[in-house]
KEDREN-873425 format. One record per residue: residue in one letter; x, y negated, z negated of N, C-alpha, C, O in turn. Coordinates in Angstrom, 1 decimal. Layout:
> A | X | Y | Z | X | Y | Z | X | Y | Z | X | Y | Z
...
***
This chain:
> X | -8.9 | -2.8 | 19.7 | -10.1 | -2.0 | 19.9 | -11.3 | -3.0 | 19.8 | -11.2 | -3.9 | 18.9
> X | -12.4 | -2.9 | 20.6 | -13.5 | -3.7 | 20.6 | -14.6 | -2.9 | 20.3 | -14.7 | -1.8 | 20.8
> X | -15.5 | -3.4 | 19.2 | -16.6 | -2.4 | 19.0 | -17.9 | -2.7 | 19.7 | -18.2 | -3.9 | 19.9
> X | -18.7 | -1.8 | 20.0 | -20.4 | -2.4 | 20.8 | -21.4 | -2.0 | 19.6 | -21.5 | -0.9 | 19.0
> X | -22.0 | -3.2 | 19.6 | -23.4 | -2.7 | 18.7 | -24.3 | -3.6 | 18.9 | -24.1 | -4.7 | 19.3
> X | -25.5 | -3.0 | 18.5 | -27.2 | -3.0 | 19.2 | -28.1 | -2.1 | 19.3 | -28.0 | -1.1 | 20.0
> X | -28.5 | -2.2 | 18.9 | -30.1 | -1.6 | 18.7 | -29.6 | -0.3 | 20.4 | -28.7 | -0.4 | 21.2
> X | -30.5 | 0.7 | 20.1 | -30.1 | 1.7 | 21.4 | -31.0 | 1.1 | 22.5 | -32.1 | 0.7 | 22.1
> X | -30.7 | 1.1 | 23.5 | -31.3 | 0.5 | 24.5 | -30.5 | -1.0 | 24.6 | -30.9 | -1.7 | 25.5
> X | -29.7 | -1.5 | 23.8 | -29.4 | -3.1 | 24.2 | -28.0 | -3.3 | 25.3 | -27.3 | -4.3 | 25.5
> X | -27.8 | -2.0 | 25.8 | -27.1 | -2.1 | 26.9 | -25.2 | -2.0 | 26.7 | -24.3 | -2.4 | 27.4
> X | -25.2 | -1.0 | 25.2 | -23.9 | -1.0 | 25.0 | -23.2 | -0.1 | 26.2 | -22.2 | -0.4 | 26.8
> X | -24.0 | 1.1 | 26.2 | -22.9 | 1.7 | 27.5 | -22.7 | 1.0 | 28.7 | -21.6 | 1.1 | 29.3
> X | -23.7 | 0.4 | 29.2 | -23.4 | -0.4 | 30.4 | -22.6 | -1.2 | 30.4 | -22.2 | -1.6 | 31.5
> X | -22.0 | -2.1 | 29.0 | -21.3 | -3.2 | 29.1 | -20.0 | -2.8 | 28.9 | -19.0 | -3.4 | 29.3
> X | -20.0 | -1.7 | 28.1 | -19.0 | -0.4 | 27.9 | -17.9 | 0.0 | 29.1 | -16.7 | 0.1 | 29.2
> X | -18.9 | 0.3 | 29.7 | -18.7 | 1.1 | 31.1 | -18.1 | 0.2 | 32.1 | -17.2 | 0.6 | 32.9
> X | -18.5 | -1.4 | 32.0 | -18.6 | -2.3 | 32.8 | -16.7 | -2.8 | 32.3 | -15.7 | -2.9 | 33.1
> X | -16.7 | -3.0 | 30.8 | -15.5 | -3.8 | 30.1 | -14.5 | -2.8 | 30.8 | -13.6 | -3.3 | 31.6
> X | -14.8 | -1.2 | 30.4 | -13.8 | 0.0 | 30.4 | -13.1 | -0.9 | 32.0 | -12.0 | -1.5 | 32.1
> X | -14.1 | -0.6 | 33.1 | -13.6 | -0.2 | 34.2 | -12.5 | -1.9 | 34.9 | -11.4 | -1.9 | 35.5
> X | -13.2 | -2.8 | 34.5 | -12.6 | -3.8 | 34.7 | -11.7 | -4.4 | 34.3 | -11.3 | -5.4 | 34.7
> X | -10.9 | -3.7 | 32.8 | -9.9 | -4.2 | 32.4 | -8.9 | -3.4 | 31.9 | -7.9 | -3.7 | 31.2
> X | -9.3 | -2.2 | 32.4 | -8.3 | -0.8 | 32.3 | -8.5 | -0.5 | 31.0 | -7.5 | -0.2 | 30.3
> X | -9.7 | -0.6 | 30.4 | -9.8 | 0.0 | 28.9 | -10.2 | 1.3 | 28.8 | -10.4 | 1.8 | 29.9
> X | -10.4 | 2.2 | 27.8 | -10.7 | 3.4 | 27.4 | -11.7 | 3.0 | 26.6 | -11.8 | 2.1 | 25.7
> X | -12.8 | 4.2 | 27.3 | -14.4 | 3.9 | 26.9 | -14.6 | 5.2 | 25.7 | -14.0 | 6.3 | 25.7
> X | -15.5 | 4.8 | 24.9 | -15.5 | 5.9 | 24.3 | -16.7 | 5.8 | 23.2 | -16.8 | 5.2 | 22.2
> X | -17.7 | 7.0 | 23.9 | -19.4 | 6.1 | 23.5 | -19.5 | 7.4 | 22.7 | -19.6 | 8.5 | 23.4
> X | -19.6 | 7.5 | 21.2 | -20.7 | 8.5 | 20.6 | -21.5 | 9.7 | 21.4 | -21.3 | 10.8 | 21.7
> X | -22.7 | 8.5 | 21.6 | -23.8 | 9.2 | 22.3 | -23.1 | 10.3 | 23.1 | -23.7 | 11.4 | 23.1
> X | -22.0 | 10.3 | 23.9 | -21.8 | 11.0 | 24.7 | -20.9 | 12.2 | 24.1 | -21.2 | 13.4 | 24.3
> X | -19.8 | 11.6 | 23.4 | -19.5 | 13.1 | 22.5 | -19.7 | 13.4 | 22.0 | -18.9 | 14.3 | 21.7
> X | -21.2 | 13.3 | 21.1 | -22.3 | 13.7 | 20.0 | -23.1 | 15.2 | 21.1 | -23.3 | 16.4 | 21.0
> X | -23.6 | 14.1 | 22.3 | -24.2 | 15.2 | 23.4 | -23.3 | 16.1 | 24.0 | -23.9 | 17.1 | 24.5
> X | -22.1 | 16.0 | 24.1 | -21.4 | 17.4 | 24.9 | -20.7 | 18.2 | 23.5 | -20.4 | 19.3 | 23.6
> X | -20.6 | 17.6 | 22.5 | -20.0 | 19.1 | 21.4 | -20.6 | 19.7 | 20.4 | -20.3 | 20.7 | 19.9
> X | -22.3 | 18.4 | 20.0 | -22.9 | 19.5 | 19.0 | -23.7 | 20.3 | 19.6 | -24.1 | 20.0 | 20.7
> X | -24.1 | 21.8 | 18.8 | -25.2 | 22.4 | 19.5 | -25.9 | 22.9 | 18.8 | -25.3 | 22.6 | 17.7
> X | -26.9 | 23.5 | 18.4 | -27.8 | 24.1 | 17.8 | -28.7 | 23.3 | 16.9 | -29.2 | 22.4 | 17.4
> X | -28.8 | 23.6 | 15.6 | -29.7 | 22.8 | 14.8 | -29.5 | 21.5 | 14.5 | -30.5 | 20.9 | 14.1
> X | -27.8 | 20.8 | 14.7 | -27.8 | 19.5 | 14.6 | -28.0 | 18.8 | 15.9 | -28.1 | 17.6 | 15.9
> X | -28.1 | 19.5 | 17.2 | -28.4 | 19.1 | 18.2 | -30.0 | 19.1 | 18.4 | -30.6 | 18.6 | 19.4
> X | -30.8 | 19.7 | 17.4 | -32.4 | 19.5 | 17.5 | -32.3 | 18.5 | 16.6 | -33.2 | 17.7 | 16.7
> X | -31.6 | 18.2 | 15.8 | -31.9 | 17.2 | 14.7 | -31.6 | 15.8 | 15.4 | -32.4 | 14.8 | 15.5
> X | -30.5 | 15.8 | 15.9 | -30.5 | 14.5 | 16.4 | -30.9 | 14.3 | 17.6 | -31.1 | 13.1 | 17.8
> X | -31.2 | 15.2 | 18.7 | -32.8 | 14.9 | 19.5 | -33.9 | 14.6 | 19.1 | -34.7 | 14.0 | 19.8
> X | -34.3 | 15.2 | 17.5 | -35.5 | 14.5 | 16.8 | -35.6 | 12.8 | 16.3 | -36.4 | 12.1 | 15.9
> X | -34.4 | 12.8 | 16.5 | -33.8 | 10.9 | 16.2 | -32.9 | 10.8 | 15.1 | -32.1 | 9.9 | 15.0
> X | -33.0 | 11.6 | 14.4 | -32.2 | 11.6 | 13.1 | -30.1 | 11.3 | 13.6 | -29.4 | 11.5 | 14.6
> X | -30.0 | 11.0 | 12.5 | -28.4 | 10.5 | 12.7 | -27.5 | 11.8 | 12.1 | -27.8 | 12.4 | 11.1
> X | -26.5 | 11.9 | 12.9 | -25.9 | 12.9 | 11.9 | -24.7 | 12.4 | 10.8 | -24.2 | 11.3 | 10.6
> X | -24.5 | 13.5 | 10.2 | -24.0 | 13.2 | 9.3 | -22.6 | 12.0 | 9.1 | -22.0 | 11.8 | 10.2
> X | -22.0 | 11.3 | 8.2 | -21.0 | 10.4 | 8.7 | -20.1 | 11.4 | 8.5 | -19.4 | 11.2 | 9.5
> X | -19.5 | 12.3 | 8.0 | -18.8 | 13.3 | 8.1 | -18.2 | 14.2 | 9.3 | -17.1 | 14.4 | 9.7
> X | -19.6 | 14.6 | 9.9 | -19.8 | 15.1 | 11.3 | -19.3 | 13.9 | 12.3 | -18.5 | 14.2 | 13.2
> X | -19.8 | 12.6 | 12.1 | -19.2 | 11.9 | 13.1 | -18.0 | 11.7 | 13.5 | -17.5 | 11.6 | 14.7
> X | -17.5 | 11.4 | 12.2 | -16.1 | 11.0 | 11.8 | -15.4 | 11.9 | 12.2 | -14.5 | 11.3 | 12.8
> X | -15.2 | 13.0 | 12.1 | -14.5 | 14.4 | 12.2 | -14.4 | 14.3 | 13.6 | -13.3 | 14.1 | 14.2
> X | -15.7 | 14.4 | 14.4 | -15.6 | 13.9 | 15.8 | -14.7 | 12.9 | 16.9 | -14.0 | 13.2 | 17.9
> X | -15.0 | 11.8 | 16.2 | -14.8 | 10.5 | 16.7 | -12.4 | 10.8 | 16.3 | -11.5 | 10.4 | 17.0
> X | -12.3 | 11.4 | 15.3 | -10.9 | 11.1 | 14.9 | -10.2 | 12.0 | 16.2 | -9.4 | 11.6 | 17.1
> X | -10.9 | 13.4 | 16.0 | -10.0 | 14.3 | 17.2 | -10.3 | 13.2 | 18.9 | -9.7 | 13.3 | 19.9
> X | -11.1 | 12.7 | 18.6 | -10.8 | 11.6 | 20.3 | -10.0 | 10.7 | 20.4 | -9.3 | 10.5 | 21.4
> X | -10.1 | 9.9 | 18.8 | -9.0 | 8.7 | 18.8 | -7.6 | 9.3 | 18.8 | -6.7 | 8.5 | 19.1
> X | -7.4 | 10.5 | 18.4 | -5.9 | 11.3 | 18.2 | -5.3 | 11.0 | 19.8 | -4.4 | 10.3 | 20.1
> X | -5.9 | 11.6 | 20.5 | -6.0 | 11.9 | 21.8 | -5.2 | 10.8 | 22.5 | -4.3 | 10.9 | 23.3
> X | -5.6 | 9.5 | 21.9 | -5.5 | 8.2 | 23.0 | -4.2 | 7.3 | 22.2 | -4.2 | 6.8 | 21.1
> X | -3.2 | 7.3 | 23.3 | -2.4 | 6.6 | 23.1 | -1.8 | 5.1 | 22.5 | -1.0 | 4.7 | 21.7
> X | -2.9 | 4.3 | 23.6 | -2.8 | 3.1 | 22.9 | -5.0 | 2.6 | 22.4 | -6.0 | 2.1 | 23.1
> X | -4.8 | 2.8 | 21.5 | -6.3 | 2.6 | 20.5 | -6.7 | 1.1 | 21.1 | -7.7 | 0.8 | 21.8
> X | -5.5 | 0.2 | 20.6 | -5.9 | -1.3 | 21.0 | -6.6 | -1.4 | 22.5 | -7.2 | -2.4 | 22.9
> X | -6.4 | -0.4 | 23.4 | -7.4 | -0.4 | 25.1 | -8.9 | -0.3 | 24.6 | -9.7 | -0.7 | 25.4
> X | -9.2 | 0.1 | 23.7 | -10.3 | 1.2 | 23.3 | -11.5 | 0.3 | 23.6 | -11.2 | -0.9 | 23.9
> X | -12.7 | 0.6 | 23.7 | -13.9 | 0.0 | 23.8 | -14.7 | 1.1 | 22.8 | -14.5 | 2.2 | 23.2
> X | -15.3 | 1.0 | 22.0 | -15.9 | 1.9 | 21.1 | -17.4 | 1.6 | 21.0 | -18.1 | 0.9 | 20.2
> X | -17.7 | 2.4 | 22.0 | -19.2 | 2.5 | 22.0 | -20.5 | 2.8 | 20.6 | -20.5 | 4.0 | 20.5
> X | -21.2 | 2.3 | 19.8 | -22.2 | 3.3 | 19.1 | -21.5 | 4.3 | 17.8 | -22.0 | 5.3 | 17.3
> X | -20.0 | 3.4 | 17.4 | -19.6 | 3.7 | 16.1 | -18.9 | 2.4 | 15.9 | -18.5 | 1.6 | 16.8
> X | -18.7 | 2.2 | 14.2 | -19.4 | 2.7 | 13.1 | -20.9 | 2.3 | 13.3 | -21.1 | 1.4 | 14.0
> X | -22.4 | 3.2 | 12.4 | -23.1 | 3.3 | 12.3 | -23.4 | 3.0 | 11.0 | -24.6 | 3.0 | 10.6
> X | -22.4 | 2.9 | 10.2 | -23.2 | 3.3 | 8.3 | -21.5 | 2.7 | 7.9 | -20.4 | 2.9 | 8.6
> X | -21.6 | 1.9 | 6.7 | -20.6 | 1.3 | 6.5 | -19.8 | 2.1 | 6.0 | -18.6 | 1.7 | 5.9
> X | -20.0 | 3.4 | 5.6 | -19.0 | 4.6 | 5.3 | -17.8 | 4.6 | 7.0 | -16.6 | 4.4 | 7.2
> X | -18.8 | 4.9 | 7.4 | -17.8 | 4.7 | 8.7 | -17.1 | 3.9 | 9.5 | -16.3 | 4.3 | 10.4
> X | -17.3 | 2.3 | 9.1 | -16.9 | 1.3 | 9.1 | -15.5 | 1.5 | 8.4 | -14.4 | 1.5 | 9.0
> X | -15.7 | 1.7 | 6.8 | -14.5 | 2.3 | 6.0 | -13.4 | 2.5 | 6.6 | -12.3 | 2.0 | 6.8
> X | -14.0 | 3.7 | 6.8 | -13.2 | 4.6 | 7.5 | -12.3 | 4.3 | 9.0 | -11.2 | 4.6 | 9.2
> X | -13.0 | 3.7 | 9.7 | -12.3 | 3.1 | 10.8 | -11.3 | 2.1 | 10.6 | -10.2 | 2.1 | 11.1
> X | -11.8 | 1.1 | 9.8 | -11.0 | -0.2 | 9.4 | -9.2 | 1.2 | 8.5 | -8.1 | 1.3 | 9.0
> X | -9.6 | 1.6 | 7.6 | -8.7 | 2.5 | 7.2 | -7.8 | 3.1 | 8.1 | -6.6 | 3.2 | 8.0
> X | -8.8 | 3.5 | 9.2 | -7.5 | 4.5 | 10.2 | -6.6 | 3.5 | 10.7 | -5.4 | 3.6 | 10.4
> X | -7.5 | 2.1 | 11.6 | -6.7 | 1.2 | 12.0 | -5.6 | 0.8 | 11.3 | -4.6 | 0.7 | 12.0
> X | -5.4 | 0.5 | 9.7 | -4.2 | -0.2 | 9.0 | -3.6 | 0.9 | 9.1 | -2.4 | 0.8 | 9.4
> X | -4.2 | 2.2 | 8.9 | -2.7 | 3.2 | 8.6 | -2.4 | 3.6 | 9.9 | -1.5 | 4.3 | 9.7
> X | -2.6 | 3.6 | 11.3 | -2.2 | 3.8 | 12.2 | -1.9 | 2.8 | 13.0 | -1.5 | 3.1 | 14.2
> X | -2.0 | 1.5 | 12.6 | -1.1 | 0.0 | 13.2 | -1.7 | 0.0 | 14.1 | -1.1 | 0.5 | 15.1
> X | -3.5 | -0.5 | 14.5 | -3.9 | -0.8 | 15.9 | -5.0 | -1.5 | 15.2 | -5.5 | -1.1 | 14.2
> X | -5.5 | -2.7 | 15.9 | -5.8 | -3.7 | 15.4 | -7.4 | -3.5 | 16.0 | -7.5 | -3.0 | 17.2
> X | -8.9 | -3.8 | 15.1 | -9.6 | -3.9 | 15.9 | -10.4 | -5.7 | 15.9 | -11.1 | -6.3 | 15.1
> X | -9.9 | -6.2 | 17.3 | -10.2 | -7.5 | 17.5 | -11.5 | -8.1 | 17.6 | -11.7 | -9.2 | 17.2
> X | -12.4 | -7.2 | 18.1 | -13.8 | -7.7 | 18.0 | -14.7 | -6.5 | 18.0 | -14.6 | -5.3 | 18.4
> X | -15.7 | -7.2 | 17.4 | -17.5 | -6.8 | 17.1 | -18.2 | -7.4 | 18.0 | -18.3 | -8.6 | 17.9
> X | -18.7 | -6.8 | 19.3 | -19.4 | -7.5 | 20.3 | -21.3 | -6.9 | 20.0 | -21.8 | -5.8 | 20.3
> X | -21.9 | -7.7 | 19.5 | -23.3 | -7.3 | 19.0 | -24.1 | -7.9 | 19.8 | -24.4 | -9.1 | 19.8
> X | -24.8 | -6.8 | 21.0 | -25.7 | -6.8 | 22.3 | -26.9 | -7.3 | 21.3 | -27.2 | -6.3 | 20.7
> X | -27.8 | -8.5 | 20.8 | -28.7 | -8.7 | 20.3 | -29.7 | -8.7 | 22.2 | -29.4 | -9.1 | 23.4
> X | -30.9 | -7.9 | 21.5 | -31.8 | -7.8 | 21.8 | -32.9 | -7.5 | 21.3 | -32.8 | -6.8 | 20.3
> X | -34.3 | -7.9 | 21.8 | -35.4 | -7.6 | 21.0 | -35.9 | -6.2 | 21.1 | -35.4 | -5.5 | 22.0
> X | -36.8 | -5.8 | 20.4 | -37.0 | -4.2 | 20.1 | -38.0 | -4.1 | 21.7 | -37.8 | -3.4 | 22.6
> X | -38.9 | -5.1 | 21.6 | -40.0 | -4.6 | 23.3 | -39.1 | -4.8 | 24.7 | -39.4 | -4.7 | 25.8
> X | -37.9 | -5.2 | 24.0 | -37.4 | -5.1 | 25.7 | -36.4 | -3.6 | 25.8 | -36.3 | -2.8 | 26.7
> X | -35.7 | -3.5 | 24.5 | -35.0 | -2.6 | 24.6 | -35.7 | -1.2 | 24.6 | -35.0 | -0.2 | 24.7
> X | -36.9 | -1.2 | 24.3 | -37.8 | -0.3 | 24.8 | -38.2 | 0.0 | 26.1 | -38.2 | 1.1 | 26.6
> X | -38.5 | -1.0 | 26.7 | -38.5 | -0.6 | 27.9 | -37.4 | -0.7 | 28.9 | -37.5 | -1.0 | 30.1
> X | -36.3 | -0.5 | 28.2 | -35.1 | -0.3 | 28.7 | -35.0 | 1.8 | 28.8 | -35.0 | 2.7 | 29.7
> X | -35.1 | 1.7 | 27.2 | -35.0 | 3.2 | 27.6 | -36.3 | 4.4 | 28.0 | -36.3 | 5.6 | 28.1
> X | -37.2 | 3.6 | 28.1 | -38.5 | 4.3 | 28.5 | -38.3 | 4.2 | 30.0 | -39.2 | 4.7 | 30.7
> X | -37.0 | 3.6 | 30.8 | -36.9 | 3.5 | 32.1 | -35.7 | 4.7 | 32.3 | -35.6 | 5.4 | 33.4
> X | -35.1 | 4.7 | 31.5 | -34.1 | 5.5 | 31.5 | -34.1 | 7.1 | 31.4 | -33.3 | 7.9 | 31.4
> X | -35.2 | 7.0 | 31.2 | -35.9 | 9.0 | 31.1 | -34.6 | 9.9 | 30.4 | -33.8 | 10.8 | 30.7
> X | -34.7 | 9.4 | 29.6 | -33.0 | 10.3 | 28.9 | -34.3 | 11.1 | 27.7 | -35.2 | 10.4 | 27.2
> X | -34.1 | 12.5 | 27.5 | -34.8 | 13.3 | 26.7 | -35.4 | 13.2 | 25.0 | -36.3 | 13.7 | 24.2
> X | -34.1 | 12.2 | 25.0 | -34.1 | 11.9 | 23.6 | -35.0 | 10.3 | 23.5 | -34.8 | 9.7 | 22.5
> X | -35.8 | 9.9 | 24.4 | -36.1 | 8.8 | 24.8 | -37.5 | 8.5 | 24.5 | -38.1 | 7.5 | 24.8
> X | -38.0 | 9.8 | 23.5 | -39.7 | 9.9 | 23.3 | -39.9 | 8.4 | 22.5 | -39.0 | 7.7 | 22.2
> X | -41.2 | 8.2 | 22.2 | -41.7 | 6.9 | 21.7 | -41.1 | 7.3 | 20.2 | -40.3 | 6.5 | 19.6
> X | -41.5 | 8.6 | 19.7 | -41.0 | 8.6 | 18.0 | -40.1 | 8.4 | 17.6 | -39.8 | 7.9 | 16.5
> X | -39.1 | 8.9 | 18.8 | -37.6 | 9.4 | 18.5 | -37.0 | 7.7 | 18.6 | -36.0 | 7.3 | 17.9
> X | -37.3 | 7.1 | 19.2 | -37.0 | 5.3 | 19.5 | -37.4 | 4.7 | 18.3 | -36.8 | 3.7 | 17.9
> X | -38.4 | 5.1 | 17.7 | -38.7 | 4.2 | 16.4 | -37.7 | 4.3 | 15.5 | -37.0 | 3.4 | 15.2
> X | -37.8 | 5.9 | 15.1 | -36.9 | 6.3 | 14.3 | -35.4 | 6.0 | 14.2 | -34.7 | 6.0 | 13.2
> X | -35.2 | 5.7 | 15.6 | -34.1 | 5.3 | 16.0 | -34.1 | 3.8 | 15.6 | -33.5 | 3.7 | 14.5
> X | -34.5 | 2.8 | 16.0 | -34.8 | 1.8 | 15.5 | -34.9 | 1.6 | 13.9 | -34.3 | 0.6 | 13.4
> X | -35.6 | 2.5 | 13.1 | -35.9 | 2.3 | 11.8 | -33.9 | 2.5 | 11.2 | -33.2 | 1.9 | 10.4
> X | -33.7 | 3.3 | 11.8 | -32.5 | 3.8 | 11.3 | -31.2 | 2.8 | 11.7 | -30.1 | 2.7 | 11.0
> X | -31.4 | 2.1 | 12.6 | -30.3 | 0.9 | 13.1 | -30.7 | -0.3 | 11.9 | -29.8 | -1.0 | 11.4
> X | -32.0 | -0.4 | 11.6 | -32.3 | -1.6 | 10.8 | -31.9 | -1.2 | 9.5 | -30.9 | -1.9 | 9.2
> X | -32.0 | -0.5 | 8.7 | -31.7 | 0.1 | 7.6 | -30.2 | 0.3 | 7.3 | -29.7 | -0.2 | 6.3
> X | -29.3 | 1.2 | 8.4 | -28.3 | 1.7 | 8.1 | -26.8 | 0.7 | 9.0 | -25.8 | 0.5 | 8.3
> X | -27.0 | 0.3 | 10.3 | -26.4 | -0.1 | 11.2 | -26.5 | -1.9 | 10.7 | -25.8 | -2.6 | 9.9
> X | -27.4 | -2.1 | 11.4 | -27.8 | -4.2 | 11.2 | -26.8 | -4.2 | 9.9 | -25.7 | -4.6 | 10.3
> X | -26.8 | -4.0 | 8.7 | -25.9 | -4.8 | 7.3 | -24.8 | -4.6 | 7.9 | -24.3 | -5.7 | 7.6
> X | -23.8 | -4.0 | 8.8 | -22.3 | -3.9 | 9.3 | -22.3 | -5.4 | 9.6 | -21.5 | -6.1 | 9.1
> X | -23.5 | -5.8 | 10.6 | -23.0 | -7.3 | 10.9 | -22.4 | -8.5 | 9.9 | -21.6 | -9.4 | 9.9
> X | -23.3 | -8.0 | 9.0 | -22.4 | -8.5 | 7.8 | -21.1 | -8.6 | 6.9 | -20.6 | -9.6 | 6.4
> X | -20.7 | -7.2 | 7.0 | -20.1 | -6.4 | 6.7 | -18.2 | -6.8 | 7.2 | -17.1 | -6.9 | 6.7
> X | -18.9 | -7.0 | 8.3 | -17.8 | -7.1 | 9.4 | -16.9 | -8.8 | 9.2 | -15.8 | -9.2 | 9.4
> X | -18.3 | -9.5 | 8.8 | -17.9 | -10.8 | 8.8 | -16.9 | -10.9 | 7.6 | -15.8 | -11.5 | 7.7
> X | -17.4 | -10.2 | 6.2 | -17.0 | -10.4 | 5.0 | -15.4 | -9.6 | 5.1 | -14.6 | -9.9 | 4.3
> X | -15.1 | -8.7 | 6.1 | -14.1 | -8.4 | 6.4 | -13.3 | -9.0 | 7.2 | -12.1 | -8.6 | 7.3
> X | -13.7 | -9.9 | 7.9 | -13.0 | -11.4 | 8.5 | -12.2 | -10.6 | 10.1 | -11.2 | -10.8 | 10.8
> X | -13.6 | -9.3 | 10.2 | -13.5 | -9.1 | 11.9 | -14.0 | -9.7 | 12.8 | -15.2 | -9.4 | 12.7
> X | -13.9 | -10.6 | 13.8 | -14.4 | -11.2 | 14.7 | -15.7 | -10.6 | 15.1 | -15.5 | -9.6 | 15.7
> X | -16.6 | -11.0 | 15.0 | -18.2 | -11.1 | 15.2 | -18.6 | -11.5 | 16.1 | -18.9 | -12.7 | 15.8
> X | -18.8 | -11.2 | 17.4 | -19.7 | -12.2 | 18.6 | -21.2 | -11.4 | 18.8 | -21.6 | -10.2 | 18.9
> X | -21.9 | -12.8 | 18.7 | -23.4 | -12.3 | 19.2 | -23.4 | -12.7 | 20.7 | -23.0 | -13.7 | 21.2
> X | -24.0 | -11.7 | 21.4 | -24.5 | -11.9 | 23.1 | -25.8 | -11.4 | 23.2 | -26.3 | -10.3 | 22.9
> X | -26.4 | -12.9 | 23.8 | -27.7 | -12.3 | 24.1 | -27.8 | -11.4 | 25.3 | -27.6 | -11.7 | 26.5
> X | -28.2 | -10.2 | 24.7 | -28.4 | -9.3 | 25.9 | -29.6 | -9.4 | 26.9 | -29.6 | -8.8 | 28.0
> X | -30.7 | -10.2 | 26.4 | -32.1 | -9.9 | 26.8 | -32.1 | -10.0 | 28.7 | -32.9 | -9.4 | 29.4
> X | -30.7 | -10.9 | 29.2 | -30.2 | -11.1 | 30.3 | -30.2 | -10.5 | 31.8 | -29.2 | -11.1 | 32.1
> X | -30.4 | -10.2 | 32.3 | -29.0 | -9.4 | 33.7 | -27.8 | -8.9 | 32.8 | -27.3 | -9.4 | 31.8
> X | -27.3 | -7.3 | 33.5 | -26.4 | -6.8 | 33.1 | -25.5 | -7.8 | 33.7 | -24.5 | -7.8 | 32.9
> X | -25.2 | -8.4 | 34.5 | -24.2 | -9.6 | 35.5 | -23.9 | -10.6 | 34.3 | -22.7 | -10.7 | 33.9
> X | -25.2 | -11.4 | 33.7 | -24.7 | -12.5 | 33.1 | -24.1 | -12.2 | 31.8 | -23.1 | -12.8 | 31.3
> X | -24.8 | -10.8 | 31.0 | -24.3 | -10.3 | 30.0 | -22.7 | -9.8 | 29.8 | -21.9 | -10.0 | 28.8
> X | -22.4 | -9.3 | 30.7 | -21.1 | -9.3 | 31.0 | -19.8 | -10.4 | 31.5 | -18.6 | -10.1 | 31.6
> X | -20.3 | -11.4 | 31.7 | -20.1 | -12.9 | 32.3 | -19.6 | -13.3 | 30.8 | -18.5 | -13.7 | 30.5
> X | -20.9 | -13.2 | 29.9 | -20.5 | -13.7 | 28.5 | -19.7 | -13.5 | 28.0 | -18.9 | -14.3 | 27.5
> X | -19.5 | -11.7 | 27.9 | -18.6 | -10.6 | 26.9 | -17.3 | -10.9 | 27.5 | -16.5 | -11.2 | 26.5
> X | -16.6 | -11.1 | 29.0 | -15.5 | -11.3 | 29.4 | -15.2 | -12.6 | 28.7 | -14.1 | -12.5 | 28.1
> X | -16.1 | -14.0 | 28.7 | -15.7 | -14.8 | 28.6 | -15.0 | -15.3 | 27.1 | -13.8 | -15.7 | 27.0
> X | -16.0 | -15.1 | 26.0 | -16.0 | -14.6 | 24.8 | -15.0 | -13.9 | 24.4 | -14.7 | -14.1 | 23.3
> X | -14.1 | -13.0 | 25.1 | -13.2 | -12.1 | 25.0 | -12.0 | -12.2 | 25.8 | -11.4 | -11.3 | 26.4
> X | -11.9 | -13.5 | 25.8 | -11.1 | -14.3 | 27.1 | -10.7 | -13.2 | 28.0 | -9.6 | -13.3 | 28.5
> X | -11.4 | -12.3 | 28.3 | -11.3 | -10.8 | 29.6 | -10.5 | -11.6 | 30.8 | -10.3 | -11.0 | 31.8
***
């Protein structure tokens, strides 16, 4: 299993999307099954920027991983977010024997990945909801990088600030793809 992290906007689903299709992996982005199964008040909440709960995610994220045969294809978009969920993942992995090999961290700066998703017209894409979003990766997400090391998971930084071409050029290479 390979994990993507970055600030929102640093091009994890694209590199996601890019890894999935070229190496026969299984993609599997949050964002997107946060947006097709919650609805009502936690779907205003996390349109307002707010994170949901690690409970809620987790609960989520396990009935997907159930699903998938072999985990080690996996590309895991936009989880863990909060080192509870880190926990928790590193946990499923030992008790379900699938190994996760790398932390691929899309570093990019905040003015570009803004005008990454101020291009992307996605609803949840307002100026507040990006801060918030931002305030909330710095606070709760960024210490995993640490996190990850002290747990002696393979860590790669890729400068994203690039072309989606060279950025991916990197991530294969890096990941002897």
């Amino acid at each position: 299993m390979i994990l993507l992290m970055g600030l929102p906007g640093s091009g994890k689903g694209t590199q996601g999307k890019m890894m999935a299709d070229e190496h026969g992996m299984h993609l599997i982005s949050m964002g997107e099954i946060i947006r097709l199964y919650v609805t009502g008040d936690r779907r205003n909440r996390m349109l307002s920027g707010e994170l949901l709960d690690d409970s809620e995610v987790i609960e989520l994220l396990d009935r997907v991983l159930d699903t998938i045969p072999n985990k080690e294809l996996c590309v895991l978009d936009g989880f863990p977010r909060t080192i509870h969920q880190a926990e928790w993942l590193v946990e499923k992995a030992n008790r379900e024997n699938f190994n996760i090999s790398h932390v691929i961290n899309l570093d990019a700066s905040q003015e570009t990945v803004k005008k990454r998703l101020r291009a992307r017209g996605r609803s949840d894409d307002k100026e507040e909801v990006i801060e918030e979003r931002f305030k909330e990766y710095i606070e709760l997400t960024q210490p995993l990088l640490v996190w990850f090391r002290e747990h002696n998971i393979d860590l790669l930084n890729i400068d994203a600030e690039r072309s989606v071409y060279d950025v991916n050029n990197d991530v294969s290479t890096a990941l002897h793809l």
